[in-house]
BAKOL-733245 format. One record per residue (C-alpha): x, y, z; residue in three letters. Coordinates in pm, 1 decimal. Last residue first. Example, Ala and Ser with C-alpha at 12.3 -4.5 7.8 and 13.67 -1.06 7.14 Angstrom:
2
        px        py        pz  rest
    1367.0    -106.0     714.0   SER
    1230.0    -450.0     780.0   ALA
//
This chain:
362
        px        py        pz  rest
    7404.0   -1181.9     135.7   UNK
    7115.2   -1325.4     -43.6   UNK
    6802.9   -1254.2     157.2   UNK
    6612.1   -1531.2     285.9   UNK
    6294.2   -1648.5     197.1   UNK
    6040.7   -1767.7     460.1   UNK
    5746.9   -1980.7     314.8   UNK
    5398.1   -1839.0     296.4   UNK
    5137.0   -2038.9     566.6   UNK
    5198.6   -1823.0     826.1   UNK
    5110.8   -1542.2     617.3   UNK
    4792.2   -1664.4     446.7   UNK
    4698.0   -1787.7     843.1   UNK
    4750.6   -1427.2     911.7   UNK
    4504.2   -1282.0     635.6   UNK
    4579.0   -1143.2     297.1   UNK
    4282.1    -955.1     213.2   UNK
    4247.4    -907.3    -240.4   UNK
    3933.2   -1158.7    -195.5   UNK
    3719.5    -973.7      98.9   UNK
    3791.8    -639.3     -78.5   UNK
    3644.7    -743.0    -381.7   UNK
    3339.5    -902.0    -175.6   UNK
    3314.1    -581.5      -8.2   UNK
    3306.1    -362.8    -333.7   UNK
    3064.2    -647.6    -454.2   UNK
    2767.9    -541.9    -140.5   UNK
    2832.5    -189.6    -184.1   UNK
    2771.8    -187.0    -551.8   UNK
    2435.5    -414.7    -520.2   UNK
    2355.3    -189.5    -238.9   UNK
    2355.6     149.8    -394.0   UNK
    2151.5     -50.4    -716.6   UNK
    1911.7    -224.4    -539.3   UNK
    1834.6     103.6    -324.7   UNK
    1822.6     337.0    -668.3   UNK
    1575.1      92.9    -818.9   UNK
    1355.4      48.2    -496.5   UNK
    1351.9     385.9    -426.6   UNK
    1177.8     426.5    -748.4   UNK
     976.9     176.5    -706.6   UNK
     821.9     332.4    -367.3   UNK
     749.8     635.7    -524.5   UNK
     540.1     468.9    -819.2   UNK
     342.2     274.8    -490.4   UNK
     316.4     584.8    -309.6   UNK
     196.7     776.1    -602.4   UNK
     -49.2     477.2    -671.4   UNK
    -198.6     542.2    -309.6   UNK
    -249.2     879.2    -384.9   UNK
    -440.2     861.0    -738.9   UNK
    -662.5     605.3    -541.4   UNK
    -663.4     232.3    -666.6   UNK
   -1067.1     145.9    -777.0   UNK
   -1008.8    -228.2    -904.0   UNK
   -1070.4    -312.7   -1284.0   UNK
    -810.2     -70.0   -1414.7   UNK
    -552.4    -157.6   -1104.2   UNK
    -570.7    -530.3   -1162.2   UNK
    -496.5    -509.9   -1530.3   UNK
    -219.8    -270.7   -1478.6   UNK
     -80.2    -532.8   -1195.7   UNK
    -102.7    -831.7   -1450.5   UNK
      77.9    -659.3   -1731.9   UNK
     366.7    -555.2   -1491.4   UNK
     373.6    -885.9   -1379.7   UNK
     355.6   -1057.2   -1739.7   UNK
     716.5    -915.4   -1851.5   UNK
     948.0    -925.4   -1554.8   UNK
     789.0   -1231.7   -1435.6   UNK
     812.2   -1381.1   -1771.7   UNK
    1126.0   -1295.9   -1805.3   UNK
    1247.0   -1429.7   -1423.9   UNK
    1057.2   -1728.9   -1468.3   UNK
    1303.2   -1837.4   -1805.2   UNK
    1614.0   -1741.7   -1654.3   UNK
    1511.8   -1982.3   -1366.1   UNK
    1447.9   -2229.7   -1625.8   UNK
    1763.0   -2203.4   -1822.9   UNK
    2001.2   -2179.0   -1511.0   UNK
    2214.2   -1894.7   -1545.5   UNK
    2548.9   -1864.4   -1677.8   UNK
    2652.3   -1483.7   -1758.3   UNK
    2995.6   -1611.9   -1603.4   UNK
    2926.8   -1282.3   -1286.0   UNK
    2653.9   -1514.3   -1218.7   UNK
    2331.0   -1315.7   -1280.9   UNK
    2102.2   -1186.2    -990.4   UNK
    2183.2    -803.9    -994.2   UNK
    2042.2    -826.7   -1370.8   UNK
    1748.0    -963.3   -1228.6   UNK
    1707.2    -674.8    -982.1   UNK
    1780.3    -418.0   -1196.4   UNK
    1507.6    -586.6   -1493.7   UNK
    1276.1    -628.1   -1220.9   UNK
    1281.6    -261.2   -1037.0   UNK
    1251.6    -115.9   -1441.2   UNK
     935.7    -341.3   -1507.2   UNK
     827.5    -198.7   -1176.4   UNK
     876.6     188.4   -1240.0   UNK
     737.4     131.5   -1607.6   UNK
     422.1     -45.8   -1433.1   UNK
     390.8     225.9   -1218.6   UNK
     457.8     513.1   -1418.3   UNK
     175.4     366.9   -1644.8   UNK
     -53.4     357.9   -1345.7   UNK
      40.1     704.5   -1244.4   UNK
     -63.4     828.4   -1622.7   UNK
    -438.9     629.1   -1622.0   UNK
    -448.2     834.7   -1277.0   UNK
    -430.6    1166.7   -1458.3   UNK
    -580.4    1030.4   -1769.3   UNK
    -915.9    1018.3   -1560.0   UNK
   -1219.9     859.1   -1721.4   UNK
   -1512.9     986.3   -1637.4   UNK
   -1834.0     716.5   -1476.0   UNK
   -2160.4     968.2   -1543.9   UNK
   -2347.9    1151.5   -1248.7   UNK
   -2756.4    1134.7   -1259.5   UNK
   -2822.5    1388.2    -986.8   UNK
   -2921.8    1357.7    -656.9   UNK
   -3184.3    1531.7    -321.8   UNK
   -3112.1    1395.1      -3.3   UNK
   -3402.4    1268.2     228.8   UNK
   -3325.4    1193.8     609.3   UNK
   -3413.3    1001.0     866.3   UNK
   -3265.8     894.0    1249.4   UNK
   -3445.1     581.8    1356.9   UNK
   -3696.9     488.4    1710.6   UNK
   -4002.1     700.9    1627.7   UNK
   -3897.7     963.8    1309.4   UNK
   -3558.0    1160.5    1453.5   UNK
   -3404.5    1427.6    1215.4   UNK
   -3104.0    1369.6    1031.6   UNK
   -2909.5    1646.5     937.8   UNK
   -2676.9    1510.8     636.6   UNK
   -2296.5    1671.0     590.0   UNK
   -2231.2    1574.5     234.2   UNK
   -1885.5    1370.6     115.6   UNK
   -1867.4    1259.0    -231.9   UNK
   -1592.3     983.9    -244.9   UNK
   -1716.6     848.7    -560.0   UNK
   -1799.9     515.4    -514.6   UNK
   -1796.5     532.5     -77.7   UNK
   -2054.7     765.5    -113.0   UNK
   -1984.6     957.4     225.4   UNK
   -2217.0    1067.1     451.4   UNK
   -2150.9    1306.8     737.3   UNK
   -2364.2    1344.6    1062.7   UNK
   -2574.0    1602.1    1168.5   UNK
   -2815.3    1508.4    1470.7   UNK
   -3187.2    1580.9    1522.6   UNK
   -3415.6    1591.7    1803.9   UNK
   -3273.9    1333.1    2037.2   UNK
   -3479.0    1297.8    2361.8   UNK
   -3512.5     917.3    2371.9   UNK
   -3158.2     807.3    2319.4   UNK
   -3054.2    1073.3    2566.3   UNK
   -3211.6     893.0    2838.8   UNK
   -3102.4     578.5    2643.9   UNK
   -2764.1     671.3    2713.9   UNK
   -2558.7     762.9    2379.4   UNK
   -2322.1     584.3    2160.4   UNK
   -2535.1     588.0    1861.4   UNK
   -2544.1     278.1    1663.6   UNK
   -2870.0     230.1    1865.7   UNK
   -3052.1     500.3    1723.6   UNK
   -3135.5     289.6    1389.7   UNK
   -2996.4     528.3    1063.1   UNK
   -3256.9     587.5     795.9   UNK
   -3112.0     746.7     441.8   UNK
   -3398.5     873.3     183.8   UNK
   -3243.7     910.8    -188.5   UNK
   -3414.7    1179.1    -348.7   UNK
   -3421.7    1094.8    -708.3   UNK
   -3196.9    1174.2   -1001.1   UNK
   -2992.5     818.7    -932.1   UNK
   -3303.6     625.0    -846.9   UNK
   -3258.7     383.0    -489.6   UNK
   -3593.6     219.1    -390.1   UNK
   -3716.9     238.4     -52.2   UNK
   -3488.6     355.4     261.9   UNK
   -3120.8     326.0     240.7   UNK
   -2955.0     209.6     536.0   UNK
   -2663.8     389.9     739.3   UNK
   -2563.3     191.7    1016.3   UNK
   -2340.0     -74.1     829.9   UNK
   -2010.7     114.1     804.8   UNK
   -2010.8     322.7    1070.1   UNK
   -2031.3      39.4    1299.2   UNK
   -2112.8     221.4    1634.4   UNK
   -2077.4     555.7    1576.5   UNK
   -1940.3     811.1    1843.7   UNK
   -2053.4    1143.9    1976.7   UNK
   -1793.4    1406.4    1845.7   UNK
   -2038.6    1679.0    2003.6   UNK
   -2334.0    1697.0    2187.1   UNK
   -2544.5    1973.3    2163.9   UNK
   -2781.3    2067.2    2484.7   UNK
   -3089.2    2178.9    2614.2   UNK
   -3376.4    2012.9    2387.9   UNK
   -3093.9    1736.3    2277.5   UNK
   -2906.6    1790.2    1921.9   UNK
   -2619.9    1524.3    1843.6   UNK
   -2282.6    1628.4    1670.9   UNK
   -2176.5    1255.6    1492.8   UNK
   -1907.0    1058.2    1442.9   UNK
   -1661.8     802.7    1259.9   UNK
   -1861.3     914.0     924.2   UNK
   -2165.0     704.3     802.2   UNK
   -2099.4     487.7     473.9   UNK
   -2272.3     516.8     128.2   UNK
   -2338.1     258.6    -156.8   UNK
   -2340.7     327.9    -507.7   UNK
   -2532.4      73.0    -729.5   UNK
   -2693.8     297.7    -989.3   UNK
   -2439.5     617.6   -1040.7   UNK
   -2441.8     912.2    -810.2   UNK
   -2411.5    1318.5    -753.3   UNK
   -2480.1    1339.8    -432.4   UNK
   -2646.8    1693.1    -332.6   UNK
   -2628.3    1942.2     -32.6   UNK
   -2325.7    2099.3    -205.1   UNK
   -2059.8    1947.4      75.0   UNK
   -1867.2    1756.2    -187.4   UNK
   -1851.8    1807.9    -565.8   UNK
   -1923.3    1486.6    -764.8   UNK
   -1755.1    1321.0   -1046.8   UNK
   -1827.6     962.4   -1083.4   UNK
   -1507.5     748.1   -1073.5   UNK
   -1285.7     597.7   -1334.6   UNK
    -902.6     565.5   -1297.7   UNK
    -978.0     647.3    -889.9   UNK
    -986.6    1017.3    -763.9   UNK
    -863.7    1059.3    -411.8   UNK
    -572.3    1234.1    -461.6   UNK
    -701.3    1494.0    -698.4   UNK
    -594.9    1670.2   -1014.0   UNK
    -286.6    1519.2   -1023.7   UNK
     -79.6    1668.3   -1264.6   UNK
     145.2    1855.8   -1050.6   UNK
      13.6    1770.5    -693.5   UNK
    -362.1    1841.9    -604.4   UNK
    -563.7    1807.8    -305.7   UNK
    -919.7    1748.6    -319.8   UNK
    -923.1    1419.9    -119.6   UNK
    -748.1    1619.0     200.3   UNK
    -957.6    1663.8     467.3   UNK
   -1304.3    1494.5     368.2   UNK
   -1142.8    1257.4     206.0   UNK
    -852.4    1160.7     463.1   UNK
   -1163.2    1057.1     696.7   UNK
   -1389.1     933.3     477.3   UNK
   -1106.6     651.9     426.2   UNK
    -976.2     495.7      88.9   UNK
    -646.6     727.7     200.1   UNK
    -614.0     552.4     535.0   UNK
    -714.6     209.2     411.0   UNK
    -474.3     248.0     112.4   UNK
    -215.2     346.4     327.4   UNK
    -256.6       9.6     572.2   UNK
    -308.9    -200.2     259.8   UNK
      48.0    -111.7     144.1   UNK
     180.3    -104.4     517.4   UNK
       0.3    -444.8     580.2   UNK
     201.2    -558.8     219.8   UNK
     526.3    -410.7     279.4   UNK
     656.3    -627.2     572.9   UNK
     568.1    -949.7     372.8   UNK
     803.5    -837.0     107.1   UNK
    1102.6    -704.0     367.3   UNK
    1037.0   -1085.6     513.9   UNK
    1033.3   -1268.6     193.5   UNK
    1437.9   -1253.7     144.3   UNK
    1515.0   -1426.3     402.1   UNK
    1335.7   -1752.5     345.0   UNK
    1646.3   -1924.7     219.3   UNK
    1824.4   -1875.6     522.1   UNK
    2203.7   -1940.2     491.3   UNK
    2434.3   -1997.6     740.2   UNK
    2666.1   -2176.8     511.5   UNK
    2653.5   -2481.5     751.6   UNK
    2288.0   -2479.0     813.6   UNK
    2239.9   -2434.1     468.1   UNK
    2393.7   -2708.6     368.1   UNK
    2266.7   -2919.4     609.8   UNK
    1928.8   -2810.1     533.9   UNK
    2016.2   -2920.9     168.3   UNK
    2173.1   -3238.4     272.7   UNK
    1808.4   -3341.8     486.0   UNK
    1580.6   -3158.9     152.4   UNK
    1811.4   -3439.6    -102.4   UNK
    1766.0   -3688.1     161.3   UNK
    1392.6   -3678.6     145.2   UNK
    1400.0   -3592.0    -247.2   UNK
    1571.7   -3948.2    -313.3   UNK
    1610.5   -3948.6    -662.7   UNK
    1690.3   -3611.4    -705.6   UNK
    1997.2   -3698.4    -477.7   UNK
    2264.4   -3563.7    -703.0   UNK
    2090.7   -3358.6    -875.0   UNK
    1940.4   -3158.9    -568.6   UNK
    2301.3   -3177.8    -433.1   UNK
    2456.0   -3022.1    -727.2   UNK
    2208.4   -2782.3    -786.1   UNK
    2261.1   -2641.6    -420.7   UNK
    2653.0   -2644.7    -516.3   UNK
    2569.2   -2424.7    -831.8   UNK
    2347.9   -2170.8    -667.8   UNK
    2566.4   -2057.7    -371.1   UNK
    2681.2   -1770.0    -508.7   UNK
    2315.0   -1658.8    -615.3   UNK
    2185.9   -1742.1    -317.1   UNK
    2456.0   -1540.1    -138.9   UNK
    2312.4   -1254.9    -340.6   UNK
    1970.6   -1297.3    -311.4   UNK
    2040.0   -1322.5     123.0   UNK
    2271.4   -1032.2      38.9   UNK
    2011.8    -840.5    -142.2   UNK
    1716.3    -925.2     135.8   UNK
    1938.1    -776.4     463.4   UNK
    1992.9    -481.0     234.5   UNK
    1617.2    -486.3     198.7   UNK
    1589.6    -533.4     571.4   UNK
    1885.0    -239.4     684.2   UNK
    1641.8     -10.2     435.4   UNK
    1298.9     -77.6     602.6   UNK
    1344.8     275.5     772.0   UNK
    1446.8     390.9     478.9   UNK
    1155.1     270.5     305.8   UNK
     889.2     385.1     506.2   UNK
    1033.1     754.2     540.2   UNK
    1092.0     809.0     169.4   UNK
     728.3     677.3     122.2   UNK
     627.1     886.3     447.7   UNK
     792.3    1187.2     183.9   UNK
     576.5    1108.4     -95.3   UNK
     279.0    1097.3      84.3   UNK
     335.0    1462.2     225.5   UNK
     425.0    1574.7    -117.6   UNK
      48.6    1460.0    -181.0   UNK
     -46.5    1643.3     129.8   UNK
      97.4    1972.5      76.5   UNK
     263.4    2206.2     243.3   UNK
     580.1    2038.3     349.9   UNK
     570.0    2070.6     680.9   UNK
     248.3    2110.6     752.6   UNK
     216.4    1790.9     534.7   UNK
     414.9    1607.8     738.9   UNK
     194.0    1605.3    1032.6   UNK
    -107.7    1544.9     884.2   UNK
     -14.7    1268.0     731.0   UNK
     134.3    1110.5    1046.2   UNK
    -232.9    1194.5    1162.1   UNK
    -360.8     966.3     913.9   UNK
    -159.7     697.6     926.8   UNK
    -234.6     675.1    1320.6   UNK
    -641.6     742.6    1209.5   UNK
    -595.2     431.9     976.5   UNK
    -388.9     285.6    1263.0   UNK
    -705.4     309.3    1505.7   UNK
    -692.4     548.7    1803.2   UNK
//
């Protein structure tokens, strides 16, 4: 089992007990990140001994500036001694990224589609729809496509022999196996061929195949039809009737990518905020980076999310996910300067030793 199948099934799981798969998706979010939680906090106190730190790291790059091999030798000492890691901070970031591309494998699948695509959550009409997508309905017989789509073969297939049907036989290369015969016309029949060698049969079996239905997906749209394919010499064939379908725009999605960008700008400004000296001095060009950040990343993202197709549910989990990100900063932000209070007001036993004795007047 594959982890887009693992994601999946976890998927699956929570939304019988929820109800509904984009609450489902919202509550692995809540999942993900508190099991990441002991890293992030791990990440704030690596920021915030940075930030503490800041002015004697300055000193020794300006003091050896001339001489950056010795300044990056007294640095490493300096961290060495502070037990400091300045690269602690990445690993919560590098953690999210293969579980970002993981969920938007699972939810880009044919698999999640064809269970769950249609599913809708307040003002989400599906979870599968991008910002602009062709509009087709699923398992009508009929694909409903634009000039350019391509299609992909589902994980399996239910094969027909003279005195038997085999079911869940398995597709070699989904991916690649279905080709598209002749010239493609939106309005046309399209005419699918599929080579009998991406099917994981005998070649006994191979040879007495009389027709197997697999699904089709058109990976632009998500359209999912259940093809039967009958056999023509040594390929699977089929024709499928289409319609022209024009690119709509969905406000829907156009709303979650606003959410996200406000959720992120929001995650920035806490997070630089968390970052200042408790003086209000900062360094003028890292207070510099920081506003751009805060102001072109959000920018950036938006522009990267209208040209690339990002699924309705993938940018819930991403909106979700900045949201716990604002709350978490700020929970452990607090916790993190109550124990720095607490750390100054201690008097310790060497603060004791130290004191002088006074004696009471008699």
């Amino acid at each position: 089992m594959d982890f887009t199948t693992l994601t999946i099934e976890a998927l699956k799981a929570l939304a019988s007990l929820v109800g509904n798969y984009g609450l489902a998706i919202i509550l692995l979010t809540v999942v993900i990140r508190l099991a990441m939680w002991p890293l992030n906090v791990s990440q704030q106190r690596s920021m915030k001994m940075m930030q503490n730190l800041q002015p004697k790291i300055k000193a020794i790059q300006d003091r050896y500036k001339s001489d950056p091999q010795k300044m990056q030798q007294k640095l490493m000492e300096f961290y060495k001694e502070h037990k400091f890691n300045p690269m602690g901070g990445c690993l919560p970031l590098l953690i999210q990224l293969p579980i970002f591309i993981l969920l938007y494998s699972a939810l880009m699948s044919p698999q999640f589609i064809q269970i769950a695509g249609d599913t809708s959550l307040g003002f989400l009409s599906r979870l599968d729809t991008t910002l602009r997508a062709t509009a087709g309905r699923s398992y009508d017989g009929t694909f409903g496509v634009s000039q350019g789509d391509t299609f992909t073969l589902g994980k399996t297939a239910t094969v027909y022999l003279p005195d038997e049907t085999l079911e869940n036989v398995k597709i070699k290369d989904p991916n690649k196996a279905v080709e598209i015969q002749g010239e493609f016309k939106p309005g046309e029949n399209v005419d699918f061929k599929i080579d009998l060698d991406h099917l994981n049969l005998k070649f006994a079996q191979l040879d007495s195949i009389e027709k197997a239905e697999i699904a089709v997906t058109d990976m632009s749209n998500k359209e999912i039809e259940n093809i039967t394919f009958k056999k023509e010499g040594s390929v699977l064939a089929a024709s499928v009737p289409t319609t022209v379908a024009e690119r709509t725009f969905h406000w829907d999605v156009f709303i979650l990518i606003a959410l996200f960008a406000l959720t992120m700008f929001a995650s920035q400004k806490v997070m630089m905020s968390t970052q200042k000296p408790k003086d209000g001095a900062l360094d003028p060009t890292q207070e510099a980076i920081q506003k751009s950040m805060g102001t072109f990343m959000p920018i950036m993202i938006i522009g990267t999310f209208v040209i690339i197709p990002i699924p309705a549910g993938v940018l819930l989990y991403l909106v979700t996910s900045n949201i716990i990100q604002i709350l978490q900063t700020v929970i452990v932000n607090k916790q993190i300067d109550m124990e720095q209070e607490r750390t100054k007001n201690i008097v310790t036993d060497s603060d004791i030793a130290g004191a002088k004795k006074i004696e009471p007047k008699e």
